[in-house]
C-alpha positions, 0 to 999 in steps of 0.5 A: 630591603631584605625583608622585601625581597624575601617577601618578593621571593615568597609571592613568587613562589606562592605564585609558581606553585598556584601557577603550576597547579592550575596548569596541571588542572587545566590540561587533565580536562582537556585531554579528558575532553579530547579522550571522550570526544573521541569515544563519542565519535567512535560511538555515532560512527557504530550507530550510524552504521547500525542504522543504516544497515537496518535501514537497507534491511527495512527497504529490502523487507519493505520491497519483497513485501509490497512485491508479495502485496501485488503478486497476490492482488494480480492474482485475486484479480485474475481469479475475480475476471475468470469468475465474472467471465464464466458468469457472462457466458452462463448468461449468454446461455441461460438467455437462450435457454429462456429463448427457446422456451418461449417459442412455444407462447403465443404472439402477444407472450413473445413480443413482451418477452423480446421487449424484456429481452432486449433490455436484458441484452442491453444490459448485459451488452452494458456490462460486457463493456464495463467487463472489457474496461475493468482489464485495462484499469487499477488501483482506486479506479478498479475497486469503482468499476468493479463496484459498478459493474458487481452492482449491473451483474446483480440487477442482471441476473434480477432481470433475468429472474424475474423474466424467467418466473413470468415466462416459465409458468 
């Protein structure tokens, strides 16, 4: 009976020591766990705040330059109408210019002449109109009038020459 409390005494011991030693093992990784966990909550808290500070800077740098972008196209549109504007006056000058020499042509020569007149007229009566429109318009819309009305300038100023060449000689 000895014998095997003896045996009993050894087992409970072997069984203390494994005891002891896996409880140690086990608190080391947790503590290890909880150390790195904060190290890493401390990390994504730096990051998040880089990142939004950049974030903040981007909208800022984003605004000023879609700021600049409009203040510069306001301008080129502003430039692009006083252009096209002295260019309609020019016409209204150049037309009556054309007018006078042609006072001095015979009835046949002034009739044609006031046919090809009025179509010049209309035309640039059509263009004042789409002129007046383009104030009013932006974006894509504006880049198509504009197109359209560019397109009615050249075949203006066409007609004009030709008009001019054929009375002038």
């Amino acid at each position: 009976m000895k014998l095997k409390l003896w045996r009993k005494w050894i087992v409970l011991g072997v069984i203390c020591v494994f005891a002891s030693a896996c409880s140690d093992k086990k608190e080391e990784p947790a503590d290890k766990i909880a150390t790195a966990t904060k190290e890493m909550a401390e990390k994504v808290k730096e990051t998040t705040e880089k990142a939004a500070e950049s974030a903040k800077k981007a909208t800022a740098e984003v605004k000023e330059a879609v700021s600049d972008a409009t203040e510069w196209t306001r301008e080129k549109v502003g430039e692009y109408m006083d252009k096209v504007n002295n260019e309609l006056g020019d016409l209204d000058k150049k037309f009556e210019e054309l007018g006078a020499k042609v006072a001095n042509l015979g009835d046949e020569a002034k009739e044609q002449f006031k046919g090809q007149m009025e179509q010049l007229t209309g035309k640039k009566k059509e263009a004042a109109d789409q002129f007046a429109k383009l104030k009013d318009l932006s974006g894509d819309a504006w880049v198509a009038a504009k197109a359209k009305f560019d397109k009615l300038m050249v075949e203006i100023k066409e007609l004009y020459e030709t008009i001019k060449a054929e009375f002038s000689a």
